[in-house]
C-alpha positions in Angstrom: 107.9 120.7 97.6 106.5 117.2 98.0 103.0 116.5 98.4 102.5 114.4 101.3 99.0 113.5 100.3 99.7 112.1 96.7 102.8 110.5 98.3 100.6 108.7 101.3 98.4 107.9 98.3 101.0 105.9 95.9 102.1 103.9 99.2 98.9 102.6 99.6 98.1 101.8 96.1 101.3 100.9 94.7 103.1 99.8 97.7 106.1 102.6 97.8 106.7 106.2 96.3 109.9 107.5 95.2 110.9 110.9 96.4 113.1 111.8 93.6 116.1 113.8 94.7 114.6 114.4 97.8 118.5 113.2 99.5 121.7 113.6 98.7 122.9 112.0 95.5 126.4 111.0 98.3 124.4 109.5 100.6 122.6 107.5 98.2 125.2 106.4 96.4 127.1 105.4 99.7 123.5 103.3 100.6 123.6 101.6 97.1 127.0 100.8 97.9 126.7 99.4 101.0 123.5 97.8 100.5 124.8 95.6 97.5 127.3 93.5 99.5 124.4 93.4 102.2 122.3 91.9 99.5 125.2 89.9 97.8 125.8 88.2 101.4 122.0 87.2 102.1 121.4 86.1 99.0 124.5 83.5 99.2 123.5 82.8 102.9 119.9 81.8 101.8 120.7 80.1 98.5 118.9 77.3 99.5 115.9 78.3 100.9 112.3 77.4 100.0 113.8 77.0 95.9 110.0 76.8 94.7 108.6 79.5 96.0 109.0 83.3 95.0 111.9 85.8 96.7 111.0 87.6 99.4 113.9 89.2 100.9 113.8 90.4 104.3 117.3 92.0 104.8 117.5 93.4 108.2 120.5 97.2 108.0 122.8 98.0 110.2 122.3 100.4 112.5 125.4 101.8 111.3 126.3 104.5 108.3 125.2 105.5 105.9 122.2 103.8 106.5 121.6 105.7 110.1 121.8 108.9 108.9 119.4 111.4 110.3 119.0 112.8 107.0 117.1 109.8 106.7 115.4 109.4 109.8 114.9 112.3 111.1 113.5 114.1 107.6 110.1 115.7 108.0 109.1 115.0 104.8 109.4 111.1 105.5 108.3 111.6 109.2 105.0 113.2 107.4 104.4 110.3 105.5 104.9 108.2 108.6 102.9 109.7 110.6 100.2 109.5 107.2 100.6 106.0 106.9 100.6 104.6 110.6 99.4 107.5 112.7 100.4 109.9 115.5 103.7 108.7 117.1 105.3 106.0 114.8 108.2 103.7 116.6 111.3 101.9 114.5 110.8 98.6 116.1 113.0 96.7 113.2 115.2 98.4 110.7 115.3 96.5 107.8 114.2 96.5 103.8 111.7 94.3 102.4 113.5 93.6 98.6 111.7 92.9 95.7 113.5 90.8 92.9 113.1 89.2 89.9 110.0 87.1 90.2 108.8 88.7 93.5 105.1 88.5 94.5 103.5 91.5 94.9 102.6 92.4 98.5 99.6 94.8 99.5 101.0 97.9 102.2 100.8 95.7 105.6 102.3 95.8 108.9 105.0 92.8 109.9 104.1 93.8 114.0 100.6 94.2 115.2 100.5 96.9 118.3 
């Protein structure tokens, strides 16, 4: 069993927590696999950008599978930590994954949208 608390915890001090084999070792696979030509393609579209200044990668998903899966959605364990995180009644307004890489800057648990 997960512990929602010391998960809600690591989020806010270390900016993530892994949920180790919390899903299917398919379906993550099949994300890995998809996301690397996702990433692959953005980082060739934005070759150029900003070449001084650290990578952030912003790298919206299809809403497409494997990455809309209710398994990942719709999981209580990750609605719980949702609902820790932002409160009651959490919306998916963008769908997308903030990825680090080499020489990425640190960024503190914030929200992109204000409500």
């Amino acid at each position: 069993s997960i512990n929602i608390e010391e998960k809600t915890t690591e989020i806010r001090h270390r900016g993530f927590c892994i949920l180790r084999r919390h899903f299917s070792q398919p379906l993550m696979q099949a994300c890995n696999q998809a996301f690397a030509s996702i990433l692959e393609n953005h980082l060739e579209t934005h070759v150029n950008d900003e070449p001084n200044r650290a990578p952030k990668n912003y790298i919206p998903l299809p809403l497409t599978p494997p990455f809309y899966d209710p398994h990942i959605f719709a999981d209580d364990t990750i609605a719980a930590i949702v609902t820790q995180i932002l409160g009651g009644e959490p919306a998916i307004a963008q769908y997308a994954s903030d990825t680090p890489l080499e020489h990425s800057v640190h960024q503190q648990v914030h929200a992109d949208l204000q409500p």
